[in-house]
Biopython code that builds the backbone (N, CA, C, O; Angstrom):
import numpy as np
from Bio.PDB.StructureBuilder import StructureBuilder

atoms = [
    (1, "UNK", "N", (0.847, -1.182, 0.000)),
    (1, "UNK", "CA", (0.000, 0.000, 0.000)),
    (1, "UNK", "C", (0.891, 1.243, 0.000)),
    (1, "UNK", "O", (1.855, 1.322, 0.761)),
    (2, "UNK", "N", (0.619, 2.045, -0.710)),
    (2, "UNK", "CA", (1.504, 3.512, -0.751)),
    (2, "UNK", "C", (0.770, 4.292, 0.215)),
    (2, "UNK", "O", (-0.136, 3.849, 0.921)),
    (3, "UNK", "N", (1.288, 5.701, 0.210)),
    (3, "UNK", "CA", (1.642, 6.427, 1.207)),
    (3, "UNK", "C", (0.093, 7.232, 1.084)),
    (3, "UNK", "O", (-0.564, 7.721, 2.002)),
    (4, "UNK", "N", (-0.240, 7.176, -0.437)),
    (4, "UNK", "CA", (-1.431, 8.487, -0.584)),
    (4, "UNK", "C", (-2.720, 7.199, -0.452)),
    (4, "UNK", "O", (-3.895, 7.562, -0.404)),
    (5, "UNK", "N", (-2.481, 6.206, -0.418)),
    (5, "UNK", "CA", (-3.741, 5.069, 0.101)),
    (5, "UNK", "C", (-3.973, 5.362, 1.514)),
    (5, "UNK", "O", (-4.931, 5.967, 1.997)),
    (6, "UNK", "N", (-3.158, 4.949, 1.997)),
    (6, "UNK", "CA", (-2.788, 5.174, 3.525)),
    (6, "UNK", "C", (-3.391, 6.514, 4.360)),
    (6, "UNK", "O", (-3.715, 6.741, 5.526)),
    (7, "UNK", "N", (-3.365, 7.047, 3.465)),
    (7, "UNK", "CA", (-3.774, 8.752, 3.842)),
    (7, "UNK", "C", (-5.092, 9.183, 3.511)),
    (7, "UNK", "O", (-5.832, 9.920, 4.162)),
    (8, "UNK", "N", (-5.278, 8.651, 2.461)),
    (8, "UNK", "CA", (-6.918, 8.481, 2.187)),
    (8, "UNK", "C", (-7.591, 7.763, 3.034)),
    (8, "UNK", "O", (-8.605, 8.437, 3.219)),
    (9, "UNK", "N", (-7.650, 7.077, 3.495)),
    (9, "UNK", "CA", (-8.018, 5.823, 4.811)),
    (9, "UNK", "C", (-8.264, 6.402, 5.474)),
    (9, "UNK", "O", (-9.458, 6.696, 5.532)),
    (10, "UNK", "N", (-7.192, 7.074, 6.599)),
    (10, "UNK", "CA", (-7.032, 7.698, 7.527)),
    (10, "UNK", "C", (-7.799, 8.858, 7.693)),
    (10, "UNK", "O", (-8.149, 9.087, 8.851)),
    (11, "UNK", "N", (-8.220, 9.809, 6.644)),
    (11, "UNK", "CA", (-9.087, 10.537, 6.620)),
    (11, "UNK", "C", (-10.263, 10.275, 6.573)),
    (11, "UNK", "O", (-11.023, 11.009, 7.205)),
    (12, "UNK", "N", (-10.849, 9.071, 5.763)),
    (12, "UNK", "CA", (-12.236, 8.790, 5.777)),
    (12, "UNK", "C", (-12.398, 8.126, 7.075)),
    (12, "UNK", "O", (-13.558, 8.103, 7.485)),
    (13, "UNK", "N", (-11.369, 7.498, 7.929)),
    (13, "UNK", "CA", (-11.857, 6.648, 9.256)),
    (13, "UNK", "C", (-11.792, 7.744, 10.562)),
    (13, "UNK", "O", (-12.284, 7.556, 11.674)),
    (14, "UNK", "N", (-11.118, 8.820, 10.144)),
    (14, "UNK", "CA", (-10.910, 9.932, 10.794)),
    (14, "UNK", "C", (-12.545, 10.492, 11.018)),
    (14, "UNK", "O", (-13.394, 10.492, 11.910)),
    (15, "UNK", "N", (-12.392, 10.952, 9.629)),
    (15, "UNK", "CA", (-14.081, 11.556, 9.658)),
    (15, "UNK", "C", (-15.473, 10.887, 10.035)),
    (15, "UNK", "O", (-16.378, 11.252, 10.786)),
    (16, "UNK", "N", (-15.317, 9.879, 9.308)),
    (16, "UNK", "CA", (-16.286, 8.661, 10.428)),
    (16, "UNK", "C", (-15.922, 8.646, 11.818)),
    (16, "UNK", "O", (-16.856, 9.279, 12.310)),
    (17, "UNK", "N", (-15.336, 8.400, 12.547)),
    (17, "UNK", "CA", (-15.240, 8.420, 13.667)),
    (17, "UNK", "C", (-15.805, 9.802, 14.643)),
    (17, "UNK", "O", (-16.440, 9.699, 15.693)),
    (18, "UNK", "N", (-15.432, 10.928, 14.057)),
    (18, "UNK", "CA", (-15.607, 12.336, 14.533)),
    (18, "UNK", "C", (-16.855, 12.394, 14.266)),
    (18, "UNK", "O", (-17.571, 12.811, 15.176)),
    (19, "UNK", "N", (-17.434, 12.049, 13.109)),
    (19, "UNK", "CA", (-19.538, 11.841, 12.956)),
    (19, "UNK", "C", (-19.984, 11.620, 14.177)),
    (19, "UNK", "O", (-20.612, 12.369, 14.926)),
    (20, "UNK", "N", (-19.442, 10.032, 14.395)),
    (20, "UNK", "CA", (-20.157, 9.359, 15.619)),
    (20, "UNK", "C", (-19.698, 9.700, 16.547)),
    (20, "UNK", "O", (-20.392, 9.312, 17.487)),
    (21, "UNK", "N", (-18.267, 10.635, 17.102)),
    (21, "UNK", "CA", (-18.475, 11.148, 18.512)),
    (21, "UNK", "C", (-19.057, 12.205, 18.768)),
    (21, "UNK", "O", (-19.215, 12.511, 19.949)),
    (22, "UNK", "N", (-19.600, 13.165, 17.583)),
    (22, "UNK", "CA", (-20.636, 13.908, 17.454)),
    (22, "UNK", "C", (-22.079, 13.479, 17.599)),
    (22, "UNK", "O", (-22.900, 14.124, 18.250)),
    (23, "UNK", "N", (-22.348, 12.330, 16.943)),
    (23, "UNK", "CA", (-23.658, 12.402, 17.576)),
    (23, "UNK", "C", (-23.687, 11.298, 18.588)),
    (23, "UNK", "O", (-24.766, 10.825, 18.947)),
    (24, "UNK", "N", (-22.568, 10.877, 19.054)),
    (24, "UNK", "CA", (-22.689, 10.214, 20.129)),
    (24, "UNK", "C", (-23.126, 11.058, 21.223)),
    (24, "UNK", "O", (-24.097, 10.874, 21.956)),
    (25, "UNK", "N", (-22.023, 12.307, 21.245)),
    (25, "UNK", "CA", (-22.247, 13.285, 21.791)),
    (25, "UNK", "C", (-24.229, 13.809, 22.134)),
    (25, "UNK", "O", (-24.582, 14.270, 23.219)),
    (26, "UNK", "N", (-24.734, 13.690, 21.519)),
    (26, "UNK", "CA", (-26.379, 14.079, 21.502)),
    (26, "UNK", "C", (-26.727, 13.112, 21.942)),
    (26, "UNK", "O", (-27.800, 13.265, 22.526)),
    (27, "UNK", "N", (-26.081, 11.379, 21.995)),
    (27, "UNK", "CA", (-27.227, 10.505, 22.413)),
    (27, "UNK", "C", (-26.678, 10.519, 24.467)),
    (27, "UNK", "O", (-27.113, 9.836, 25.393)),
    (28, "UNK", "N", (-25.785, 11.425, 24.448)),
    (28, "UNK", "CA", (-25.096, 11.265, 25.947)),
    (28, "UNK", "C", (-26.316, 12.287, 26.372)),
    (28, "UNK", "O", (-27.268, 12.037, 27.112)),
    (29, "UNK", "N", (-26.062, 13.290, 25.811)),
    (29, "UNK", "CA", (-27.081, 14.446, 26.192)),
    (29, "UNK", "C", (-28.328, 13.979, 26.652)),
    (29, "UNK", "O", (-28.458, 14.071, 27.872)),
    (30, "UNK", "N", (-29.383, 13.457, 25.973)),
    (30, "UNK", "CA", (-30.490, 12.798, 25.949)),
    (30, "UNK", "C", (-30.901, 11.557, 26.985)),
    (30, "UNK", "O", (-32.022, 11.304, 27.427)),
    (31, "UNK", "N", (-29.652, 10.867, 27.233)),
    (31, "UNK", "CA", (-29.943, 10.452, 28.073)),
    (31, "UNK", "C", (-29.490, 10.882, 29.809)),
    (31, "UNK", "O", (-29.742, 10.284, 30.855)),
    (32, "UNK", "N", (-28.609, 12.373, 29.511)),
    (32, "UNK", "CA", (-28.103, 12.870, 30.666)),
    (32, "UNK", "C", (-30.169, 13.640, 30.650)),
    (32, "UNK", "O", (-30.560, 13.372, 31.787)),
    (33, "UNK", "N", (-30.680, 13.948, 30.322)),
    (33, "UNK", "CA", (-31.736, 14.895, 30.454)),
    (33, "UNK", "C", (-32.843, 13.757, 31.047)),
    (33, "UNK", "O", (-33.717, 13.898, 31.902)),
    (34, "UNK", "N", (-32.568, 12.921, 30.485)),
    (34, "UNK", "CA", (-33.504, 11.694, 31.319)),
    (34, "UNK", "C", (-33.522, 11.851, 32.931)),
    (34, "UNK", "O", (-34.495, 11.940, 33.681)),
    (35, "UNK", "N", (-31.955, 11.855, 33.265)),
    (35, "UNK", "CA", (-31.976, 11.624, 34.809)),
    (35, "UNK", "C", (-32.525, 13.142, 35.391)),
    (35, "UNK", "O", (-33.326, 13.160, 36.325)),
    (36, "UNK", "N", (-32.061, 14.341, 34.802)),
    (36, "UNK", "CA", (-32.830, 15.304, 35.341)),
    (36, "UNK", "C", (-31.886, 16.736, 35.129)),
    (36, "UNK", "O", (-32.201, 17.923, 35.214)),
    (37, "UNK", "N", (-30.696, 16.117, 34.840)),
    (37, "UNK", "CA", (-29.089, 17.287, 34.650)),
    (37, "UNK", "C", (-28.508, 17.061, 33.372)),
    (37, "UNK", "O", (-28.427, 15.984, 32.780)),
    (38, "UNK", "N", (-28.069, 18.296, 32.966)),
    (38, "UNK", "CA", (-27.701, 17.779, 31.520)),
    (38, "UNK", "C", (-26.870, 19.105, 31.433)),
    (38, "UNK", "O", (-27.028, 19.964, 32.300)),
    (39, "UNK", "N", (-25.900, 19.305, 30.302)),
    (39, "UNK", "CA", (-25.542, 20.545, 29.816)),
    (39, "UNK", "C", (-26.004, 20.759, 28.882)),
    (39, "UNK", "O", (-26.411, 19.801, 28.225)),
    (40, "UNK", "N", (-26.180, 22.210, 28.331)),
    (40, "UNK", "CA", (-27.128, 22.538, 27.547)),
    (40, "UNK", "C", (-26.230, 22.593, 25.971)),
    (40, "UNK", "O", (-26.865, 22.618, 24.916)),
    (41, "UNK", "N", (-24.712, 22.607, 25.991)),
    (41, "UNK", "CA", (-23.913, 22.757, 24.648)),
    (41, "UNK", "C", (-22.965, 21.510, 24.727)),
    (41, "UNK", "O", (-22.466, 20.988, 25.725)),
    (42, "UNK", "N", (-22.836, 21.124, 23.201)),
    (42, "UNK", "CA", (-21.949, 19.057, 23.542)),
    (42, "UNK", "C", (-20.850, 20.305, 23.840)),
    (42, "UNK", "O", (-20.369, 19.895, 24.897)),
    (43, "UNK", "N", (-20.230, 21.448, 23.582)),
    (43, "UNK", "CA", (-18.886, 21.937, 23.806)),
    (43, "UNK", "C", (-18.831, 21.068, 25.422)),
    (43, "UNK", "O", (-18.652, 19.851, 25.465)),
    (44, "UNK", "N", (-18.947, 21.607, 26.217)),
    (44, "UNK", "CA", (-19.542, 21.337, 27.396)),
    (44, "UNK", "C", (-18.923, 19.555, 27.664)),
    (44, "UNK", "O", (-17.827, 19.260, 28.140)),
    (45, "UNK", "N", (-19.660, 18.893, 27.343)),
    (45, "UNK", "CA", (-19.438, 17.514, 27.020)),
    (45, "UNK", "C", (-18.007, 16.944, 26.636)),
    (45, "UNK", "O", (-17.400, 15.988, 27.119)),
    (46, "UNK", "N", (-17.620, 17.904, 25.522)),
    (46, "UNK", "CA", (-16.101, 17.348, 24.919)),
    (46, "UNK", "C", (-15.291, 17.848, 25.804)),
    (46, "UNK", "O", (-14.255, 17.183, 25.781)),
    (47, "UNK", "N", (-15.223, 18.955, 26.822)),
    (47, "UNK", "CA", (-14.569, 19.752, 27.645)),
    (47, "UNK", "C", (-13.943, 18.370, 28.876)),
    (47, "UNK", "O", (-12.932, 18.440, 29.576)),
    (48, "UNK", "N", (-14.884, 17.278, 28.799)),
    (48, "UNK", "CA", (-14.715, 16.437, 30.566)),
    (48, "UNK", "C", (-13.412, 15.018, 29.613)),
    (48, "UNK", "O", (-13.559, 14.367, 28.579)),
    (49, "UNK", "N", (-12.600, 15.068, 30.335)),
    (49, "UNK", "CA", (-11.222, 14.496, 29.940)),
    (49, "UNK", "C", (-11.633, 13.132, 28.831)),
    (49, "UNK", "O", (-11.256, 13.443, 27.701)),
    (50, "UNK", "N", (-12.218, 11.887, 28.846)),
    (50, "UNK", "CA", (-12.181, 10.820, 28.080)),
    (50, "UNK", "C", (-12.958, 11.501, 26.736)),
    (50, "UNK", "O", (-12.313, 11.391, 25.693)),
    (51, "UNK", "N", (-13.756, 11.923, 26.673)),
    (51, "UNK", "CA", (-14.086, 13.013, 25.615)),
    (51, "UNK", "C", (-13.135, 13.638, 24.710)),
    (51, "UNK", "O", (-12.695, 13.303, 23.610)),
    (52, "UNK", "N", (-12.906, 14.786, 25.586)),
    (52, "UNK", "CA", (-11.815, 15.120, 24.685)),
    (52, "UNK", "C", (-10.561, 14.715, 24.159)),
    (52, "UNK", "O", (-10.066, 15.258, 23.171)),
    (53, "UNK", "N", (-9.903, 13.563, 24.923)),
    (53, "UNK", "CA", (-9.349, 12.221, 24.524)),
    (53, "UNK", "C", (-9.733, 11.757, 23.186)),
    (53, "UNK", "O", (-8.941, 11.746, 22.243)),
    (54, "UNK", "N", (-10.950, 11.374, 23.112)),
    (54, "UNK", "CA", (-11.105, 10.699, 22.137)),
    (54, "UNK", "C", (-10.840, 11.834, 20.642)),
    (54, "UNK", "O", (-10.320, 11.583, 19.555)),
    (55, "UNK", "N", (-11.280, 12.759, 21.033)),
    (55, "UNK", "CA", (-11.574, 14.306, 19.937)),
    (55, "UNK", "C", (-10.022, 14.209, 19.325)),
    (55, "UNK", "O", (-9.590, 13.862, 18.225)),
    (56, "UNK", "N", (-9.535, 14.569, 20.271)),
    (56, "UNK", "CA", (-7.685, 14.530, 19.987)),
    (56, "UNK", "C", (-7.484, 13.673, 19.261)),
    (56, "UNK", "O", (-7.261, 13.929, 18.078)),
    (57, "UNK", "N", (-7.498, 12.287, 19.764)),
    (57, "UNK", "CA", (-6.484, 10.924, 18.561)),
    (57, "UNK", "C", (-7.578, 11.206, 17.209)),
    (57, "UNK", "O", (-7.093, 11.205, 16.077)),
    (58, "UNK", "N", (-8.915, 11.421, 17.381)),
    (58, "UNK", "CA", (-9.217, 11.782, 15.811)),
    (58, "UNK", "C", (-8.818, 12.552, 15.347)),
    (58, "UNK", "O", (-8.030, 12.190, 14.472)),
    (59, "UNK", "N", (-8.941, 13.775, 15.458)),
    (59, "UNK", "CA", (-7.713, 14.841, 14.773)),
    (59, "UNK", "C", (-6.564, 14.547, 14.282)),
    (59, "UNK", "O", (-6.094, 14.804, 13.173)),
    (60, "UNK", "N", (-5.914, 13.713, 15.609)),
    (60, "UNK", "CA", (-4.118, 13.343, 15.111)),
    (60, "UNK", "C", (-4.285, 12.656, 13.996)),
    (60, "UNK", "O", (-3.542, 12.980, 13.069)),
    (61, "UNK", "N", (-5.553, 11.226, 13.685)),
    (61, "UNK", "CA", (-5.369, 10.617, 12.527)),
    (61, "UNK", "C", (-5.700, 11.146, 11.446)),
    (61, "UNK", "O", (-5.300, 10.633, 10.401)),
    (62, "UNK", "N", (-6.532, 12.333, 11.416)),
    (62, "UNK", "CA", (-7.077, 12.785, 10.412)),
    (62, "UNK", "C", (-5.990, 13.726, 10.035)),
    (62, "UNK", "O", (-5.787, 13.923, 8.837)),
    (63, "UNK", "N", (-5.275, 14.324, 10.926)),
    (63, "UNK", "CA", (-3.995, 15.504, 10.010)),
    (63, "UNK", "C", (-2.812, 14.275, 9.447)),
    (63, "UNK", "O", (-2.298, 14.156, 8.336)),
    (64, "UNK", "N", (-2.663, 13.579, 10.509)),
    (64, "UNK", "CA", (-1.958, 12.177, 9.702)),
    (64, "UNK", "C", (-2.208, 11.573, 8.365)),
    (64, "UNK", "O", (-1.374, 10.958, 7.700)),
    (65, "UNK", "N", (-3.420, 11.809, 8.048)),
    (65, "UNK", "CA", (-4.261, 11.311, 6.950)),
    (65, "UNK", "C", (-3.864, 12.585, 5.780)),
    (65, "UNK", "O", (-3.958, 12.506, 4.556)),
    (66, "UNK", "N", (-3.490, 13.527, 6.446)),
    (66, "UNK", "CA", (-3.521, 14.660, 5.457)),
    (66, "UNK", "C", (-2.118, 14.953, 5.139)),
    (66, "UNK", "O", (-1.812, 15.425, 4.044)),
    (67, "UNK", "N", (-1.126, 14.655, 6.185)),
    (67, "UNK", "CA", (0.449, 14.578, 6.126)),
    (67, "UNK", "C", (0.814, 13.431, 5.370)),
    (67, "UNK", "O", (2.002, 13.164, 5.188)),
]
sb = StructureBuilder()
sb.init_structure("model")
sb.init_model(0)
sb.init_chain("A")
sb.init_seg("    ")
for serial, (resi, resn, name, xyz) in enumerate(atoms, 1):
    if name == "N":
        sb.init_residue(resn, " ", resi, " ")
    sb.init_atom(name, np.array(xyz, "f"), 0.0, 1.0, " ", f" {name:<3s}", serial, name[0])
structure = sb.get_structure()
């Protein structure tokens, strides 16, 4: 596999991934509003550490994908 395969990949699994921690993000919400507390912006949400964890290594693969 060459280098510009490799990089194409990485961007489409990049961007898939960042979809679904986006609307993962809304299905956390929804069920935080169930119990009775919720924040009102996902900013909010990506702000609490395993979150934004995850936000980060997608980015890294996706500029990886682009390097």
């Amino acid at each position: 596999m060459n280098k510009t395969f490799v990089g194409s990949l990485a961007i489409i699994f990049g961007g898939l991934v960042l979809s679904l921690q986006l609307y993962g993000l809304k299905i956390i919400q929804l069920l935080d509003m169930q119990t009775g507390s919720w924040n009102t912006y996902a900013i909010d949400y990506a702000k609490e550490t395993p979150m934004s964890l995850a936000i980060v290594i997608t980015i890294v693969v996706i500029i990886y994908g682009i390097v």
